[in-house]
Backbone as CSV, one residue per row, in Angstrom:
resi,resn,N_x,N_y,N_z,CA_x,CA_y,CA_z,C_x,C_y,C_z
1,UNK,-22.964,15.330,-8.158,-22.664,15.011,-6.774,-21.200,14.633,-6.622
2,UNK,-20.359,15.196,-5.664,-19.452,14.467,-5.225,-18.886,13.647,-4.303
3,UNK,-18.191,12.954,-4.588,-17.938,11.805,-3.809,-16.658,11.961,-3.355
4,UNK,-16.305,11.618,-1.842,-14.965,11.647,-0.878,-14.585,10.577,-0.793
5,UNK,-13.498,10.477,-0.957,-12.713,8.898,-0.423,-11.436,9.112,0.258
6,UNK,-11.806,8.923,1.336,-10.379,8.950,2.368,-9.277,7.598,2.379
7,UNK,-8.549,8.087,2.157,-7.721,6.931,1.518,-6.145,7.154,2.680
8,UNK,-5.752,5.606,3.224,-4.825,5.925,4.204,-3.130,5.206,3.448
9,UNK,-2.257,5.550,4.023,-1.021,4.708,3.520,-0.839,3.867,4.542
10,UNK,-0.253,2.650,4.109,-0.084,1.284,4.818,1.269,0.680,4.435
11,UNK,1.530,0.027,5.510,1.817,-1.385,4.896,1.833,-2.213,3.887
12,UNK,2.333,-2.258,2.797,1.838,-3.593,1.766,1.208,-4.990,2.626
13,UNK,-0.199,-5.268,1.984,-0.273,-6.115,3.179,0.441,-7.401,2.850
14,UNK,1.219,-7.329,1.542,2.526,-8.993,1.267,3.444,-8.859,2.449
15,UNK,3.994,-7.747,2.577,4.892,-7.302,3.293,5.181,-7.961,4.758
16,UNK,5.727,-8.546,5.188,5.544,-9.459,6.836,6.154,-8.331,7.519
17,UNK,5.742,-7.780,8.530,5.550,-6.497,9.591,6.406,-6.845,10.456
18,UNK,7.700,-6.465,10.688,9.035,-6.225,11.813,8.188,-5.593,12.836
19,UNK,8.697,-5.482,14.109,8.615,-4.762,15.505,9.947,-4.634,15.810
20,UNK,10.527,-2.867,15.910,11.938,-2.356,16.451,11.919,-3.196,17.571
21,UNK,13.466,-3.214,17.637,14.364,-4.176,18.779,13.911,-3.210,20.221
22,UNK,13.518,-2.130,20.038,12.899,-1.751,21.509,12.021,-1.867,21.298
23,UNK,11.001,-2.066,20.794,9.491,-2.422,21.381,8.684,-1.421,21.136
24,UNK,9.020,-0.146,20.549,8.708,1.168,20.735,7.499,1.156,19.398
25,UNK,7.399,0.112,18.186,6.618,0.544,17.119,6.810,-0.524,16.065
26,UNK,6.123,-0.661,15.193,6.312,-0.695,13.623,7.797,-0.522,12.768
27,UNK,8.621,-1.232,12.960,9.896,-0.751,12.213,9.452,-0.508,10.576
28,UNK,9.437,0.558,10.016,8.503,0.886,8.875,9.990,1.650,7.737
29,UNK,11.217,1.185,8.177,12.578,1.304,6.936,12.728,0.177,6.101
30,UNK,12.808,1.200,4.860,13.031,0.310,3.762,12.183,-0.481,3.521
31,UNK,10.354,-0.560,3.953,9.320,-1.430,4.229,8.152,-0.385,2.887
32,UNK,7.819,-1.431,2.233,6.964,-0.921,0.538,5.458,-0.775,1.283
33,UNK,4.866,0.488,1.059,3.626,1.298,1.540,2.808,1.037,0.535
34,UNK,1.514,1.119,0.623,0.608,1.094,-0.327,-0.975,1.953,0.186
35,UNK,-1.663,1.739,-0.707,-3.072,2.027,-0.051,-3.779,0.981,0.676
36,UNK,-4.413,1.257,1.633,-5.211,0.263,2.231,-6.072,-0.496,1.153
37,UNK,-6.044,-1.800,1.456,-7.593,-2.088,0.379,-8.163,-1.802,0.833
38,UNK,-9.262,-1.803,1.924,-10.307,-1.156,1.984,-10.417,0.276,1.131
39,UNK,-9.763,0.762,1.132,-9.786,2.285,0.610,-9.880,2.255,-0.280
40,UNK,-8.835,1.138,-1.192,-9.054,0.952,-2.146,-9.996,0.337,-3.354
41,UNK,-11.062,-0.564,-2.280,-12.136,-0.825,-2.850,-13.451,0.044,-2.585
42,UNK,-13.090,1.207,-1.806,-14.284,2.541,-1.486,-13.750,3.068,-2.867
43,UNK,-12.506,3.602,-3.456,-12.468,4.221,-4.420,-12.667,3.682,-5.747
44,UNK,-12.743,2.418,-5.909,-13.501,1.701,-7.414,-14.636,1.813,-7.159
45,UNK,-15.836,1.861,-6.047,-16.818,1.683,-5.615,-17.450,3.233,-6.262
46,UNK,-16.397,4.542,-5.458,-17.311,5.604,-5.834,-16.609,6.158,-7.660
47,UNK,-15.764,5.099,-8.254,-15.147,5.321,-9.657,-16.644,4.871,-10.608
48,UNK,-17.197,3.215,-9.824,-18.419,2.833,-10.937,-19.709,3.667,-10.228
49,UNK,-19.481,4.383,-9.580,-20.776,5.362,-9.767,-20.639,6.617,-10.046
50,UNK,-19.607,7.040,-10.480,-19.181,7.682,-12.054,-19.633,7.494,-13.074
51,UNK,-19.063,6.415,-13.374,-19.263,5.541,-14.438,-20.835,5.454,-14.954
52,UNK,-21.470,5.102,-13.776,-22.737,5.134,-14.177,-23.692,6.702,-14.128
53,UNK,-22.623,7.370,-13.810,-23.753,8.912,-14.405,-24.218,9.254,-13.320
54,UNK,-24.031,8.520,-11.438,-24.457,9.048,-9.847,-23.716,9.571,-9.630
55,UNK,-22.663,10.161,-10.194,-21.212,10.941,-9.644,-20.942,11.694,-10.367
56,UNK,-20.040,13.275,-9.926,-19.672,14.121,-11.287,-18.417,13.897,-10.700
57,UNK,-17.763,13.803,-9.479,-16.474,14.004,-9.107,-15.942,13.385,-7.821
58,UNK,-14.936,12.330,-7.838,-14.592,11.455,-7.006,-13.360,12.035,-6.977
59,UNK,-12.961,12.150,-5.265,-12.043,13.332,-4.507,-11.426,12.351,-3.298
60,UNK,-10.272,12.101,-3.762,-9.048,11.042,-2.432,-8.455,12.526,-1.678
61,UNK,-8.923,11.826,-0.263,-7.916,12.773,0.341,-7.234,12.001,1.398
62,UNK,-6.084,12.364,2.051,-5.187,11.372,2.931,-4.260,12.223,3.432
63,UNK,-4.340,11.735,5.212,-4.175,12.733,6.159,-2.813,12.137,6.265
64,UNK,-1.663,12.749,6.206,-0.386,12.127,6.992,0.991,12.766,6.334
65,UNK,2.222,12.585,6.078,3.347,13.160,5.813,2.995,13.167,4.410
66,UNK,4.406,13.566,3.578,4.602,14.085,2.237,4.064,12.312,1.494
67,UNK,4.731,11.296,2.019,5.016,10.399,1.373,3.249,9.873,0.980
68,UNK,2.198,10.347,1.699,0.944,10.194,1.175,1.148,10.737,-0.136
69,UNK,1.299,11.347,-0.644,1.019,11.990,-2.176,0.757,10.799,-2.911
70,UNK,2.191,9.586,-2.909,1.748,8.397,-3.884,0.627,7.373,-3.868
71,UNK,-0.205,7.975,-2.434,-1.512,6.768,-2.035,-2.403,7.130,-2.861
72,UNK,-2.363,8.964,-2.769,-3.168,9.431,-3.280,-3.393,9.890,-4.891
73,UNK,-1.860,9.338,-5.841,-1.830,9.280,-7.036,-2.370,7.844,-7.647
74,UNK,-2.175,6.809,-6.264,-2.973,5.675,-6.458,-4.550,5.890,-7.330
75,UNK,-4.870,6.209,-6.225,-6.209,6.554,-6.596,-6.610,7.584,-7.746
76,UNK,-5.689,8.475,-7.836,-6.099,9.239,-9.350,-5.318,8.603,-10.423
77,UNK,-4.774,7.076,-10.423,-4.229,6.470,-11.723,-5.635,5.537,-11.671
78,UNK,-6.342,5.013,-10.531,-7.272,4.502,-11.010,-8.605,5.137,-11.687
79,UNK,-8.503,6.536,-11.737,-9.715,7.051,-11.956,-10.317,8.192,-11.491
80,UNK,-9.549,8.808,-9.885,-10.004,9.528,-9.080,-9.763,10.806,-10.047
81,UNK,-10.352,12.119,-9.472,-10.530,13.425,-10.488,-9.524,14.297,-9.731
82,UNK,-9.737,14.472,-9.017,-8.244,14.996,-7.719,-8.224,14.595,-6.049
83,UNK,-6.889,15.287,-5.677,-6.748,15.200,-5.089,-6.614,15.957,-2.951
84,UNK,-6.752,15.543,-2.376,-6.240,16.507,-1.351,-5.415,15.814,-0.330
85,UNK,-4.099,16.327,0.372,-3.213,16.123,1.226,-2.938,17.035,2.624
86,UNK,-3.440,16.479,3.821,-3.814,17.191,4.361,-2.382,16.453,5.270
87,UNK,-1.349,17.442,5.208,-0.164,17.278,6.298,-0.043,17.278,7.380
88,UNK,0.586,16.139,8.246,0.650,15.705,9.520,1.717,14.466,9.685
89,UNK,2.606,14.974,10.312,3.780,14.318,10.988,3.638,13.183,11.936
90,UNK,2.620,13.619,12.662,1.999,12.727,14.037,1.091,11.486,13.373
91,UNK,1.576,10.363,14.040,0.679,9.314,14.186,-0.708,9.582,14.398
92,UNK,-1.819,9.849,13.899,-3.085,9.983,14.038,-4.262,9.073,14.168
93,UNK,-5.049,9.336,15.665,-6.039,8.746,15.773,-7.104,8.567,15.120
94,UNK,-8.196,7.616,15.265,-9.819,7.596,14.766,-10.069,9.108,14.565
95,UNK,-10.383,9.348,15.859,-11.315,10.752,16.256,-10.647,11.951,15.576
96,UNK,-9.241,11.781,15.599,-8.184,13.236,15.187,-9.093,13.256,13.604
97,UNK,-8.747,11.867,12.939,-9.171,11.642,11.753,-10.320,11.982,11.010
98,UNK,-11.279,11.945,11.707,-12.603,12.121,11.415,-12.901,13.342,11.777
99,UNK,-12.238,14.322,12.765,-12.663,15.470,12.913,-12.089,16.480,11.894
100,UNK,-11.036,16.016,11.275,-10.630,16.806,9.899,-11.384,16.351,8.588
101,UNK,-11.596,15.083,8.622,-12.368,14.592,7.614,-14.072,15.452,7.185
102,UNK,-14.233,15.590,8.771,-15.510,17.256,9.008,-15.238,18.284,8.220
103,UNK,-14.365,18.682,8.871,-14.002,20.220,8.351,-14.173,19.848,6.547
104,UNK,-13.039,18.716,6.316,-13.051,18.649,4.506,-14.045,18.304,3.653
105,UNK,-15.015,17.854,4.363,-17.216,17.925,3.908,-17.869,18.927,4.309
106,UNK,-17.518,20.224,5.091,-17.912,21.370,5.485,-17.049,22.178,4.044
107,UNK,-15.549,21.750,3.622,-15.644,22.456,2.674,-15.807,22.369,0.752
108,UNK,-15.897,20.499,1.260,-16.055,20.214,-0.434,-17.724,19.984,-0.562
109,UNK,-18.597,20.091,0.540,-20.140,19.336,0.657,-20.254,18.259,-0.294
110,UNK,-19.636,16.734,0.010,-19.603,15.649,-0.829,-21.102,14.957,-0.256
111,UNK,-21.994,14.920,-1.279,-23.558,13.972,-1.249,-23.012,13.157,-1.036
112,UNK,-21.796,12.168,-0.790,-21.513,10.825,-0.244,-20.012,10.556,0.108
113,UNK,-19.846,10.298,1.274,-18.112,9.641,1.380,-18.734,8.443,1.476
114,UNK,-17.179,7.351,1.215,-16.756,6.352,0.597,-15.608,5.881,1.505
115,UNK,-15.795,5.093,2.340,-13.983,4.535,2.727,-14.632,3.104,3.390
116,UNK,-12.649,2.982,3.450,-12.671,1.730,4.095,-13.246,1.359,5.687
117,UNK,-13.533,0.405,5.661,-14.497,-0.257,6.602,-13.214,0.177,8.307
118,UNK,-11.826,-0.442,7.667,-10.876,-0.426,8.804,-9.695,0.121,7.718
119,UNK,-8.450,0.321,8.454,-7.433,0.277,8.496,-6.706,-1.184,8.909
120,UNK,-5.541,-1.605,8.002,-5.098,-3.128,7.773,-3.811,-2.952,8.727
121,UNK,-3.601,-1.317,9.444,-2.434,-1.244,10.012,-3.006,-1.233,11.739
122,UNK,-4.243,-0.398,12.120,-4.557,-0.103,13.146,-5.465,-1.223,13.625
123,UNK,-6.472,-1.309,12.364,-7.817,-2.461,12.149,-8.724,-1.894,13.589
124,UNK,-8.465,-0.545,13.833,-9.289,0.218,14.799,-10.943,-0.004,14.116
125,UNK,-11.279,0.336,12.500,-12.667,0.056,12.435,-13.644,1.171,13.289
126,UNK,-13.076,2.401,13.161,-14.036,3.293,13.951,-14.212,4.977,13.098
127,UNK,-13.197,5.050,12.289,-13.077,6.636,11.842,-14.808,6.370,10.893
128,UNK,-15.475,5.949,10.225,-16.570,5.927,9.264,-17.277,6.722,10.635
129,UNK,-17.478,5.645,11.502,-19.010,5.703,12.561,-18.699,7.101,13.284
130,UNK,-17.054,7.493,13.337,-17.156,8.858,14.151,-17.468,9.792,13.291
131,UNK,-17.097,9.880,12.597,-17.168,11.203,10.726,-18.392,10.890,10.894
132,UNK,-19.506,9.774,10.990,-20.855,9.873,10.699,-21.831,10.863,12.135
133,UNK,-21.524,10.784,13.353,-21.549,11.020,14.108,-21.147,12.702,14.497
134,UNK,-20.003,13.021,14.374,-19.543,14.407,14.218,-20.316,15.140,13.164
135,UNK,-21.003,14.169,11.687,-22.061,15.350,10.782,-23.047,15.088,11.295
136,UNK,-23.638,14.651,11.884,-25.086,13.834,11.971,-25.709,13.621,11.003
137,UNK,-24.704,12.520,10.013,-24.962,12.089,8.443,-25.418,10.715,9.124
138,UNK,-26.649,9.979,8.232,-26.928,8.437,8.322,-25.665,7.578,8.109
139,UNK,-25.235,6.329,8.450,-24.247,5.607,7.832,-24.479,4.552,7.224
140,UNK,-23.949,3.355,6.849,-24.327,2.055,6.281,-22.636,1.430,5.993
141,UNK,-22.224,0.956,7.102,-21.097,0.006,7.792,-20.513,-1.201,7.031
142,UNK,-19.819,-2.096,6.789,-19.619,-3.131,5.760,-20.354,-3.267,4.518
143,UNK,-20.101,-2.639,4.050,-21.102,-2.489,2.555,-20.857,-3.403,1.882
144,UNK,-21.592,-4.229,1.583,-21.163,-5.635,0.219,-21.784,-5.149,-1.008
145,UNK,-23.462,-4.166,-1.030,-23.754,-4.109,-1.904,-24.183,-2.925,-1.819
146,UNK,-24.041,-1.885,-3.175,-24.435,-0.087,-2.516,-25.502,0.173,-4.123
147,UNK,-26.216,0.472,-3.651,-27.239,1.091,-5.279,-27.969,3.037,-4.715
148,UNK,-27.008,3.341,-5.735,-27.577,4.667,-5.139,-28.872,5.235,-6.501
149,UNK,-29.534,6.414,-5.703,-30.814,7.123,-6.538,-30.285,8.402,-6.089
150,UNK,-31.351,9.522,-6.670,-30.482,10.713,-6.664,-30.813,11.157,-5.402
151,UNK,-31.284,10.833,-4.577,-31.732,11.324,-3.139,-31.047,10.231,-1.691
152,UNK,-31.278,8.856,-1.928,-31.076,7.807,-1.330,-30.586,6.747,-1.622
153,UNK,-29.511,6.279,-0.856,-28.656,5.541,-0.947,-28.764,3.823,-0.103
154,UNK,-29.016,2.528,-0.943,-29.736,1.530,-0.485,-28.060,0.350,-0.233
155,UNK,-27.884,0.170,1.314,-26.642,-0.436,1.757,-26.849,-1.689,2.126
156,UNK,-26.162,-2.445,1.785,-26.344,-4.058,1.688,-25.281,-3.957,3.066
157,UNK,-25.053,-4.780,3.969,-23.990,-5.084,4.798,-23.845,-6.251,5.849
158,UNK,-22.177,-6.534,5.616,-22.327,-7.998,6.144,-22.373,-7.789,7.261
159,UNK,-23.499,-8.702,8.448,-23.545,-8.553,9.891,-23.574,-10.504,10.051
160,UNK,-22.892,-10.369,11.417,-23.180,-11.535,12.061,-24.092,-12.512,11.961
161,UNK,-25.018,-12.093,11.404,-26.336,-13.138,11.453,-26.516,-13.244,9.782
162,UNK,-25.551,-12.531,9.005,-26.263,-12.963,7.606,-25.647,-11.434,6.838
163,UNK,-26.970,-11.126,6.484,-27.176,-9.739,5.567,-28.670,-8.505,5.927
164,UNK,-28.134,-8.027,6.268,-28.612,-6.278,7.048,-28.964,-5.345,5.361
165,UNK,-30.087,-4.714,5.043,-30.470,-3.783,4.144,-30.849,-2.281,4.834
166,UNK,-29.846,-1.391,4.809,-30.923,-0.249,5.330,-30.640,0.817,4.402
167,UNK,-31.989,1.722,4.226,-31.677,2.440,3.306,-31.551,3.904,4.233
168,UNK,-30.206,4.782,3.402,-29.888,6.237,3.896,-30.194,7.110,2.922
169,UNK,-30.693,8.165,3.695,-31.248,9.534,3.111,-29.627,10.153,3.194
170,UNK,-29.228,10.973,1.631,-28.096,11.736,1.312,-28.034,13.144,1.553
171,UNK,-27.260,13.576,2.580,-25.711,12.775,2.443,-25.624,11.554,3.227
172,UNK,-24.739,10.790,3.031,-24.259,9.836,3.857,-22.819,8.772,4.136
173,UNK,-22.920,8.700,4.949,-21.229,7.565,5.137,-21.481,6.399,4.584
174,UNK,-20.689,5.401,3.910,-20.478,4.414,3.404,-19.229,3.530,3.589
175,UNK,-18.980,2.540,4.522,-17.545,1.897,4.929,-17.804,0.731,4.232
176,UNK,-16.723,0.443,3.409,-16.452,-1.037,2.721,-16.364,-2.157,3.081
177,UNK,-16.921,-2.957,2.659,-16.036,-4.453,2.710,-15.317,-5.153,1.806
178,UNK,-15.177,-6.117,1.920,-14.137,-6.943,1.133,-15.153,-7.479,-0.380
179,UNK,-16.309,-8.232,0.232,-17.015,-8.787,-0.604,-17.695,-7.258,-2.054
180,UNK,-17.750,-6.090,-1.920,-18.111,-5.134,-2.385,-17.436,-5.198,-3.998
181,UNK,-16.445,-5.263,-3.951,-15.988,-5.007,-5.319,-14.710,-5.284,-5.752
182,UNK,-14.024,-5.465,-6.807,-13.150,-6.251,-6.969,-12.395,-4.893,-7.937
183,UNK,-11.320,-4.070,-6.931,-10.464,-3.297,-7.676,-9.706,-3.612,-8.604
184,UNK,-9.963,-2.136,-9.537,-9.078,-2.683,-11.209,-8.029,-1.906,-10.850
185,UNK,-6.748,-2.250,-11.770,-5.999,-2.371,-12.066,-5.490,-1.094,-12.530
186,UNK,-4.736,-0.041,-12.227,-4.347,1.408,-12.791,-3.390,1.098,-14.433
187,UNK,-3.470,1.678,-15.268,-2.895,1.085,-16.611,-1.999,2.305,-16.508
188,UNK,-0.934,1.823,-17.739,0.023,2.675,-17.714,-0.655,3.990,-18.067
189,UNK,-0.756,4.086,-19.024,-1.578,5.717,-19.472,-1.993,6.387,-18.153
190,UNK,-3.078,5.353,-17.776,-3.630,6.389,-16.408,-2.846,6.718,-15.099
191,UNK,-1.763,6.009,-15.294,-0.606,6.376,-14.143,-0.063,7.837,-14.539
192,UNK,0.595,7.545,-16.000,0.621,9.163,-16.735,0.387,10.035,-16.032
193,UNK,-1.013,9.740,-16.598,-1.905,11.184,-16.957,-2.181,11.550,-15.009
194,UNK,-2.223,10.507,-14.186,-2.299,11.273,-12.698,-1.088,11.750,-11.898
195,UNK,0.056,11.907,-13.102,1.076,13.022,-12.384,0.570,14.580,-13.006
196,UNK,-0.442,14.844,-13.580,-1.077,16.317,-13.563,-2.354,16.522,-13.666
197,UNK,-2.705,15.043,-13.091,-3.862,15.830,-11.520,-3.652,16.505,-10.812
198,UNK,-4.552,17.620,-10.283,-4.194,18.052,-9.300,-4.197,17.237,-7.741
199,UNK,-3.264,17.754,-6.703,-3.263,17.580,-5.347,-3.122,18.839,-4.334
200,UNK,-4.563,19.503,-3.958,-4.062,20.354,-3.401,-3.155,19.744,-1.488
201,UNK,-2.758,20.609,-1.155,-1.672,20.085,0.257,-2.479,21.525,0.959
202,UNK,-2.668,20.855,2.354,-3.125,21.642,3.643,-2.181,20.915,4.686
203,UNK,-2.002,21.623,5.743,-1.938,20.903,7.061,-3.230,20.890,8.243
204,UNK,-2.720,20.201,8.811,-3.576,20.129,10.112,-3.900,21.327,10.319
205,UNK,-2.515,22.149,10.779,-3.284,22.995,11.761,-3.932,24.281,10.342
206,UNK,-4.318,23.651,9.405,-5.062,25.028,9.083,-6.751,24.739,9.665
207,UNK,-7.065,23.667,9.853,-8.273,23.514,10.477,-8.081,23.547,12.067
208,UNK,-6.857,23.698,12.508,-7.335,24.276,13.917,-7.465,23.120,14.680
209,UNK,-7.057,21.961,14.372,-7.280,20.439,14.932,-5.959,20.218,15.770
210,UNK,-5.980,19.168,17.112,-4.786,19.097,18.007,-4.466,17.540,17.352
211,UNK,-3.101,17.408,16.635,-3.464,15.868,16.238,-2.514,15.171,17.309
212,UNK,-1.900,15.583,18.565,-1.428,15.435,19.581,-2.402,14.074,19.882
213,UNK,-1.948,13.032,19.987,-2.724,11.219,20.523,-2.800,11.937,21.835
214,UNK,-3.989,10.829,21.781,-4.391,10.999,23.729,-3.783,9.735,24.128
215,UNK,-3.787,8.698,23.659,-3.565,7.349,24.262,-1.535,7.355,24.013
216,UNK,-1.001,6.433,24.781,-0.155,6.389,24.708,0.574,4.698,24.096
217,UNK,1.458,4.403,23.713,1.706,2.938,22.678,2.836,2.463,24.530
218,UNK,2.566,1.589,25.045,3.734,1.285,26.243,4.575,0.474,25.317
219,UNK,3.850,-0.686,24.678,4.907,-1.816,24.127,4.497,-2.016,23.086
220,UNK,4.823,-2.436,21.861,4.670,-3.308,20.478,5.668,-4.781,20.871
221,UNK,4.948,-5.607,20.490,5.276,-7.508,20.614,4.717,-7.604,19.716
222,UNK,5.774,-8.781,19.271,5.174,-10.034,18.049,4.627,-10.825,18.864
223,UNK,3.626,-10.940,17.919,2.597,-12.302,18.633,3.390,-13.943,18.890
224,UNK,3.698,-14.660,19.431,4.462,-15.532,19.943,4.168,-16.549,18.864
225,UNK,5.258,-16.991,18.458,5.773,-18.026,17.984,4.876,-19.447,17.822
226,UNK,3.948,-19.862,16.433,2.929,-21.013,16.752,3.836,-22.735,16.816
227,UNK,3.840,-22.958,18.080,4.364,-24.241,17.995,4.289,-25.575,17.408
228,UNK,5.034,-26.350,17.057,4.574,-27.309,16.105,3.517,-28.361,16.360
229,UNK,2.712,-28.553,15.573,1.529,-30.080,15.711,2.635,-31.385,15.785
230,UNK,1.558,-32.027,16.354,1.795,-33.410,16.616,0.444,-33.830,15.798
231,UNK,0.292,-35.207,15.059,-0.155,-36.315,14.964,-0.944,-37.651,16.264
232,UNK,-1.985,-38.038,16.123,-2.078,-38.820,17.511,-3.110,-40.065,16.623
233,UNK,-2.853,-41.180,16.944,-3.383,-42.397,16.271,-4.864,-43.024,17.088
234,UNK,-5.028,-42.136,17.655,-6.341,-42.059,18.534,-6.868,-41.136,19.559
235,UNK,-8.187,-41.311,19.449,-9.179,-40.630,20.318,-9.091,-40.465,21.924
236,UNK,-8.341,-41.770,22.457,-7.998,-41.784,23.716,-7.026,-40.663,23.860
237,UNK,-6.109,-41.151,22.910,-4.055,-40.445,22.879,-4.629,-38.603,23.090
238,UNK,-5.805,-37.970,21.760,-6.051,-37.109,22.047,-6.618,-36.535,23.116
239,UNK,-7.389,-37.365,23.526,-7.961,-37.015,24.790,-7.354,-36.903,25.831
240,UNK,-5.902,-37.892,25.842,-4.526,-37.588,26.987,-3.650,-35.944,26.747
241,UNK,-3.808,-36.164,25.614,-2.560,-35.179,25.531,-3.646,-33.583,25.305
242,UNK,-4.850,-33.377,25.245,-5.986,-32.355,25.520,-5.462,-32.269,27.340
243,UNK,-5.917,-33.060,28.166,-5.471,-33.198,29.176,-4.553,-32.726,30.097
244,UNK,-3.276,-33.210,28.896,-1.880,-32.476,29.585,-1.304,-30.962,29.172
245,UNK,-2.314,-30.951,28.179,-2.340,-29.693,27.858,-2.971,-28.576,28.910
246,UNK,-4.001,-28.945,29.941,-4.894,-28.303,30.622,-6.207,-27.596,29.786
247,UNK,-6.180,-28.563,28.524,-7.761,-27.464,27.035,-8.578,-28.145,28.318
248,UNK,-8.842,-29.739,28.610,-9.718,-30.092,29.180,-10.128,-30.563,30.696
């Protein structure tokens, strides 16, 4: 069986995130990229079910300019078997995303994708549920805990009230969480040896996809400035200065 892992480039999330002096975006010069974790804990996720003999071949692919190649050597220094780079210049949506992510399970037929829950740049949290939706594949959303069989796939996931079990008939979508697994570490050797992995490179338009955004960005702002605490030697004092605040 193979396994997909869509894997995006980011932000380092150490990295503290500028906004250009016009307002227009992300000032993203001279700023260190990485893989999403989420992505990155979908791809240790579908590496130990390798490992354990549910996988023959775990496949990163990542939609965006040239400079994806190194997200996606990420993932084949940790383990991944190859690669695919599917070229695009344009800022790309959920939906753009997931409708190529179609086409690339129409042509690799992976018994299971694997990704992150969100994006740490957009934190949109929607490309899994549309890709699940566009195949009319089952899904299973924040995954903390995944045990697969050779037919069905049993998804642990964190919800609001606790912990959610549902089990999916394969194929199926799988979006990460945090609590899921604790990514290792790429070693030197395996950094090596994933400069001759393969990566095959497509663009967009060989699937015929418009990656033209529908929505438009008016402004990017930093979130305002947290002002300093005060100290108060009582319950009254707080209750004045709650007050003059207008909380109460």
């Amino acid at each position: 069986m193979k396994v997909l892992v869509p894997v995006k480039r980011v932000i380092d999330f150490n990295v503290a995130v500028r906004v250009k002096t016009d307002g227009s975006g992300v000032d993203l010069s001279n700023v260190k990229m990485s893989i999403n974790p989420f992505d990155e804990i979908a791809v240790e996720e579908a590496l130990r079910l390798k490992e354990a003999g549910k996988a023959e071949e775990v496949i990163a692919v990542s939609i965006g300019p040239k400079e994806c190649t190194e997200t996606i050597r990420t993932a084949l220094a940790m383990g991944a078997d190859r690669g695919i780079l599917i070229l695009c210049e344009h800022g790309l949506e959920p939906l753009t995303v997931a409708k190529v992510l179609k086409e690339v399970c129409a042509e690799e037929s992976p018994g299971l994708v694997i990704m992150g829950k969100q994006a740490i740049d957009d934190d949109c949290n929607q490309t899994g549920q549309m890709l699940a939706a566009l195949l009319d594949w089952p899904q299973g959303t924040f995954a903390s805990k995944v045990e697969l069989t050779e037919e069905r796939i049993t998804v642990t996931r964190e919800v609001d009230g606790g912990l959610q079990t549902v089990d999916l008939k394969l194929p199926a979508i799988v979006t990460t969480d945090l609590r899921l697994n604790e990514p290792r570490y790429a070693s030197l050797p395996n950094i090596m040896k994933a400069r001759k992995k393969p990566i095959d490179e497509k663009t967009i338009a060989d699937y015929g996809i418009d990656p033209m955004p529908r929505l438009k960005v008016l402004k990017v702002t930093e979130p305002p400035k947290r002002r300093a605490g005060m100290r108060v030697d009582s319950a009254a004092t707080l209750v004045e200065k709650l007050r003059e605040a207008g909380v109460i």
